[in-house]
MDTraj code that builds the backbone (N, CA, C; nanometers):
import mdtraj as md
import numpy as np

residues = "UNK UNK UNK UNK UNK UNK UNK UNK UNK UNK UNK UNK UNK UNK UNK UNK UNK UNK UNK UNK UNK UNK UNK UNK UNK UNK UNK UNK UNK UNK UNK UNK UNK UNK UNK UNK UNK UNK UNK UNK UNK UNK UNK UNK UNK UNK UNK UNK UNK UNK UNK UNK UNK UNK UNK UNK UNK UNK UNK UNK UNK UNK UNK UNK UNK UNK UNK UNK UNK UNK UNK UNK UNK UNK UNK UNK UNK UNK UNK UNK UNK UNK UNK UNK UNK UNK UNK UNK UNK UNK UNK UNK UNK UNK".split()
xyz = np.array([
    [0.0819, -0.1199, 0.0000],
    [0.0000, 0.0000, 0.0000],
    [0.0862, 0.1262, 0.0000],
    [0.1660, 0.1434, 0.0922],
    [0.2943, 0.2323, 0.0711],
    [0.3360, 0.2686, -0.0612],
    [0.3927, 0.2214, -0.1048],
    [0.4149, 0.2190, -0.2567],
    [0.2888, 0.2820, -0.3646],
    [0.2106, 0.2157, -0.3492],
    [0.1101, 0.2554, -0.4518],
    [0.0677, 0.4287, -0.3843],
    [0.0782, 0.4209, -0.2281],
    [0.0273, 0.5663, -0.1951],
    [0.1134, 0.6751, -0.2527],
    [0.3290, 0.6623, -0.2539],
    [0.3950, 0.7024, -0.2957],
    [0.3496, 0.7834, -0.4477],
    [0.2953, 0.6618, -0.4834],
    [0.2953, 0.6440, -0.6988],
    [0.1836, 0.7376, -0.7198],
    [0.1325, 0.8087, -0.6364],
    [-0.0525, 0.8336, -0.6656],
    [0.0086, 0.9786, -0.6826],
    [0.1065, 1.0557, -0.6017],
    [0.1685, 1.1734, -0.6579],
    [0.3312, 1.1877, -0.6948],
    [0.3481, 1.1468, -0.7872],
    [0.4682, 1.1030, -0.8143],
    [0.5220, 1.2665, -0.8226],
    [0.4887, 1.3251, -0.8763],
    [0.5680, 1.4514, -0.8714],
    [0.6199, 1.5416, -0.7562],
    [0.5098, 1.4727, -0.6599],
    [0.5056, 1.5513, -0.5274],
    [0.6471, 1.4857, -0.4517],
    [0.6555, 1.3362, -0.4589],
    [0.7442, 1.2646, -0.3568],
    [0.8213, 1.2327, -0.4800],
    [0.8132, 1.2328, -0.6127],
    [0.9793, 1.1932, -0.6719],
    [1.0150, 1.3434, -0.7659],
    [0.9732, 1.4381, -0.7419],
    [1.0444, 1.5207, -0.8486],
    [1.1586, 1.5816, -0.8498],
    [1.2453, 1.5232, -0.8202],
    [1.3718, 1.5880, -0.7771],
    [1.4474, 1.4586, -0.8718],
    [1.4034, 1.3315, -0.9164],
    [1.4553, 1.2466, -0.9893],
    [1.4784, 1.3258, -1.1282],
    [1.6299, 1.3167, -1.1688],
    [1.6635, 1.3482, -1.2932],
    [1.7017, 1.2852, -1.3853],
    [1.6410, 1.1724, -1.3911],
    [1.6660, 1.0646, -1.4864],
    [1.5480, 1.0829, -1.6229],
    [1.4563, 1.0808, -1.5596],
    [1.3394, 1.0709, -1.6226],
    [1.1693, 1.1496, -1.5671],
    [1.1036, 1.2393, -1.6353],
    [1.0009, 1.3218, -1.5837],
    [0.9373, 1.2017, -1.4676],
    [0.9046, 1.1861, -1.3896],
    [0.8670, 1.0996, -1.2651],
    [0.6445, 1.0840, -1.3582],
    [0.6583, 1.1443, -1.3525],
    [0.4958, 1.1909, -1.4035],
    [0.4734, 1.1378, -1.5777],
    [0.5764, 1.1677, -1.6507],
    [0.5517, 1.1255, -1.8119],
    [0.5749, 0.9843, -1.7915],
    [0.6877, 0.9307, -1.7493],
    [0.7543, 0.7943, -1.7636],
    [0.7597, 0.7088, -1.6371],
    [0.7470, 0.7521, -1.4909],
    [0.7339, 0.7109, -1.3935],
    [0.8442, 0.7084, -1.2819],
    [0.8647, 0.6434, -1.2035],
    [0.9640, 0.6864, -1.0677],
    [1.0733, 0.5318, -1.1335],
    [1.1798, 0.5802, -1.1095],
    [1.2793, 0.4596, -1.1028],
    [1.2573, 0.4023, -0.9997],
    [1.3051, 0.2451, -0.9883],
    [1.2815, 0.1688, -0.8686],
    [1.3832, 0.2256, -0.7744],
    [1.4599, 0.2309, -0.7692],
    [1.5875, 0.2663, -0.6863],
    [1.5662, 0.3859, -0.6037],
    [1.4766, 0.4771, -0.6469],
    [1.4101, 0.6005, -0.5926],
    [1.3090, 0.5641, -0.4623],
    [1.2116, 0.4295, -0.5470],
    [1.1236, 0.4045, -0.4527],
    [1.2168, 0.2890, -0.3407],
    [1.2818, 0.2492, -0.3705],
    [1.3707, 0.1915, -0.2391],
    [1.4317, 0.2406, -0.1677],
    [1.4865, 0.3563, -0.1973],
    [1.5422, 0.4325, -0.1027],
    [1.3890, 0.5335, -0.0458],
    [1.3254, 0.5676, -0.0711],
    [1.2129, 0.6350, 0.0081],
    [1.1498, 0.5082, 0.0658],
    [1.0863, 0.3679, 0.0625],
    [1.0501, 0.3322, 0.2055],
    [1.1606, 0.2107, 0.2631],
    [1.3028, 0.2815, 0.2542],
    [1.4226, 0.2650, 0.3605],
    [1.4153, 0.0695, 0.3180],
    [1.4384, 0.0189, 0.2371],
    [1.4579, -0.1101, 0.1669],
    [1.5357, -0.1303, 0.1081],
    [1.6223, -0.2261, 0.1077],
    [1.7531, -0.3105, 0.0183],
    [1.6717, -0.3018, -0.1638],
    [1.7167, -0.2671, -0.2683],
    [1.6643, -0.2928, -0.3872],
    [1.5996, -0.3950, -0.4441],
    [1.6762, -0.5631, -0.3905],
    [1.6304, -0.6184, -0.4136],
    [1.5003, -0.6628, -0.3487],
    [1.4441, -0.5823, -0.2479],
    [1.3479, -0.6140, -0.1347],
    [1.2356, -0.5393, -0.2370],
    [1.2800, -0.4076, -0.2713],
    [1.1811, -0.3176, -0.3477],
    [1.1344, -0.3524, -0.4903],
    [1.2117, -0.4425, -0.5293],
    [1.2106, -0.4844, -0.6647],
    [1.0793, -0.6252, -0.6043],
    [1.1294, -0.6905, -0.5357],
    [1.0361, -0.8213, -0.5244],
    [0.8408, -0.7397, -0.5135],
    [0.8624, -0.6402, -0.4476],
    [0.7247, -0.5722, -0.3722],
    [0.6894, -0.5391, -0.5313],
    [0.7694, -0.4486, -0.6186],
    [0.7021, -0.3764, -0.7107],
    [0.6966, -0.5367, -0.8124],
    [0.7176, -0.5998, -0.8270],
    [0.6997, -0.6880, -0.8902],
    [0.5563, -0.7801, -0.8613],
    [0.5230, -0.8024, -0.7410],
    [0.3780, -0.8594, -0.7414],
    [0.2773, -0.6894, -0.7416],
    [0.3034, -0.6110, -0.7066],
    [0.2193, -0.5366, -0.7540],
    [0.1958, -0.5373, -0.9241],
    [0.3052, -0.5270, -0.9835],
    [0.2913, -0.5170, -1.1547],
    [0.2104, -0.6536, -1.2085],
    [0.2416, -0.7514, -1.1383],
    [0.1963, -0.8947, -1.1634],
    [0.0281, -0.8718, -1.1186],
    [-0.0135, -0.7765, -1.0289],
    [-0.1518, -0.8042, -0.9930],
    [-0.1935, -0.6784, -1.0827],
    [-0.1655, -0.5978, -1.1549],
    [-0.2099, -0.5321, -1.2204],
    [-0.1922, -0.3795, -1.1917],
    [-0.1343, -0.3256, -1.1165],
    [-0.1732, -0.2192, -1.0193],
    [-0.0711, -0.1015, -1.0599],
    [0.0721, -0.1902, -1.1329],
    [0.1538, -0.0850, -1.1725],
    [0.1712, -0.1332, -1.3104],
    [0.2759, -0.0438, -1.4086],
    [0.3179, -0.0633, -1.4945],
    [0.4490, -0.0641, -1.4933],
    [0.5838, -0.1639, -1.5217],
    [0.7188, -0.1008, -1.5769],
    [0.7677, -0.0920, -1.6996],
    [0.8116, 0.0269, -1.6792],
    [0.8909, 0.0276, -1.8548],
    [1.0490, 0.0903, -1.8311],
    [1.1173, -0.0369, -1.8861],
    [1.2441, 0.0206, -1.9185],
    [1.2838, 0.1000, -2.0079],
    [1.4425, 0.1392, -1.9463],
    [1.5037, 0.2317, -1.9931],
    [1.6281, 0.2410, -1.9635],
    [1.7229, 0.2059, -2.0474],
    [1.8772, 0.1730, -2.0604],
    [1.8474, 0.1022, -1.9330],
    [1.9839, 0.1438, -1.7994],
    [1.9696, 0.0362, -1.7092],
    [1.8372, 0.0461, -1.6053],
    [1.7472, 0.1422, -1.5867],
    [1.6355, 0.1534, -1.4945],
    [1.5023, 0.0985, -1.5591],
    [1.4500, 0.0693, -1.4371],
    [1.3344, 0.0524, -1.4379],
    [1.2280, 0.1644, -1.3817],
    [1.1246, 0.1866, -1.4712],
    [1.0646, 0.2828, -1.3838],
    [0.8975, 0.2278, -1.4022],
    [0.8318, 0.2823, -1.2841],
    [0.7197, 0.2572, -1.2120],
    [0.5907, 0.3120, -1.2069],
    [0.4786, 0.3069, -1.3041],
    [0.3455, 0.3947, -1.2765],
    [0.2679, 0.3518, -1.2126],
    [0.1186, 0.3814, -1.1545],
    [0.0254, 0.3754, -1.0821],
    [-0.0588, 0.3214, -1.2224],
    [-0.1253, 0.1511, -1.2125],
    [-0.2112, 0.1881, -1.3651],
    [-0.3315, 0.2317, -1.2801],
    [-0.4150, 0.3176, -1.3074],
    [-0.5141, 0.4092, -1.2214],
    [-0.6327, 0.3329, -1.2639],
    [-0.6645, 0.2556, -1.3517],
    [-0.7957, 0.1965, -1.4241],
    [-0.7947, 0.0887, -1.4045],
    [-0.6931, 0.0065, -1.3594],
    [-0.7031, -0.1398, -1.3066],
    [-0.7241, -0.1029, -1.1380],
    [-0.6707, -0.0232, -1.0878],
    [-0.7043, 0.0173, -0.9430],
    [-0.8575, 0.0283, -0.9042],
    [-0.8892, 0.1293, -0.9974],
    [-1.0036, 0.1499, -0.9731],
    [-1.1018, 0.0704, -1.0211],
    [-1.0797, -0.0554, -1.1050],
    [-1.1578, -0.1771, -1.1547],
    [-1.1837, -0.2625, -1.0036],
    [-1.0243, -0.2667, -0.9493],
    [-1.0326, -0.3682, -0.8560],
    [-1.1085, -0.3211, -0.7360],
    [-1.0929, -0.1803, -0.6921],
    [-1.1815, -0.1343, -0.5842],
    [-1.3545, -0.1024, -0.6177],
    [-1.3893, -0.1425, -0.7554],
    [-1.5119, -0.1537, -0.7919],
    [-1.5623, -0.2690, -0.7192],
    [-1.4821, -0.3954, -0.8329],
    [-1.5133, -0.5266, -0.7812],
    [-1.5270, -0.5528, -0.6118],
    [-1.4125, -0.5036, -0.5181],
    [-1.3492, -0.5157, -0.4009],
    [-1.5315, -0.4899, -0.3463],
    [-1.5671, -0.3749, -0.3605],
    [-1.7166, -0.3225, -0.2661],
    [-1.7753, -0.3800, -0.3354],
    [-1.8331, -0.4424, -0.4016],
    [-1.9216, -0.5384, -0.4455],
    [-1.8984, -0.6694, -0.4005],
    [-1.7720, -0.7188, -0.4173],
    [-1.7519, -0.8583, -0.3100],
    [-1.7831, -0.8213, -0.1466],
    [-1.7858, -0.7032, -0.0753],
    [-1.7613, -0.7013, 0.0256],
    [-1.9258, -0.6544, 0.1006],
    [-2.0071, -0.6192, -0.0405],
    [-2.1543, -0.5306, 0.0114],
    [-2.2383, -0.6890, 0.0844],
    [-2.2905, -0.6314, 0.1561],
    [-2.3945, -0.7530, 0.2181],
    [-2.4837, -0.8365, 0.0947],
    [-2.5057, -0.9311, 0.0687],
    [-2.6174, -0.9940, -0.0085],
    [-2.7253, -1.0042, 0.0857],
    [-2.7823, -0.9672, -0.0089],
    [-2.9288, -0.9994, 0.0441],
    [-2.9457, -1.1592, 0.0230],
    [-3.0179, -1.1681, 0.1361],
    [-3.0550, -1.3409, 0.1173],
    [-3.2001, -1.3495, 0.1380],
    [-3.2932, -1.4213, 0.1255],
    [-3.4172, -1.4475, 0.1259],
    [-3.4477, -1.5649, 0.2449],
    [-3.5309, -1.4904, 0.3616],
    [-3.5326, -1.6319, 0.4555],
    [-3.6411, -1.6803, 0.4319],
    [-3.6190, -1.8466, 0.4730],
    [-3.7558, -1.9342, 0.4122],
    [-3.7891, -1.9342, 0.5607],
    [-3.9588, -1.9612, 0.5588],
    [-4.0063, -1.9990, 0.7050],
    [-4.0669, -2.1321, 0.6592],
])
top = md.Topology()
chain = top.add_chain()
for i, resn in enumerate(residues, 1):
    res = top.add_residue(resn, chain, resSeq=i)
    for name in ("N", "CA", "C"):
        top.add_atom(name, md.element.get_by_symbol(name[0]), res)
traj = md.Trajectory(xyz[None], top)
């Protein structure tokens, strides 16, 4: 969750990255490991099941990787999420 909260204003918490616009192309990983205080390879495993569940995007670039928020699979899954979670109605028999 950290991570994805990071990604939601990338300009705000990575714009000081001069590799690449943080906002056009996304945050390098190495950026987001050093902001929540993690070994790379720790940050790499995290952003990796997030990308695997849909939630980010990476796209390389020479040696980096960099990181978006996909905003339409998020908000697919927190559709679905309150609909799995709303009460059903059930019908009692007497």
């Amino acid at each position: 969750m950290t991570i994805l909260q990071l990604l939601a204003d990338p300009q705000q918490r990575f714009g000081h990255q001069w590799s690449a616009d943080p906002v056009a192309f996304g945050v390098c990983m190495t950026m987001i490991a050093e902001e929540i205080a993690v070994a790379q390879p720790t940050a790499s495993r995290h952003l990796d099941i997030l990308r695997q569940a849909g939630f980010i995007t990476v796209q390389k670039h020479q040696k980096w990787s960099y990181c978006r928020r996909d905003e339409l699979a998020i908000k697919d899954y927190l559709a679905w999420l309150g609909k799995e979670l709303a009460p059903k109605s059930t019908t009692i028999k007497q």
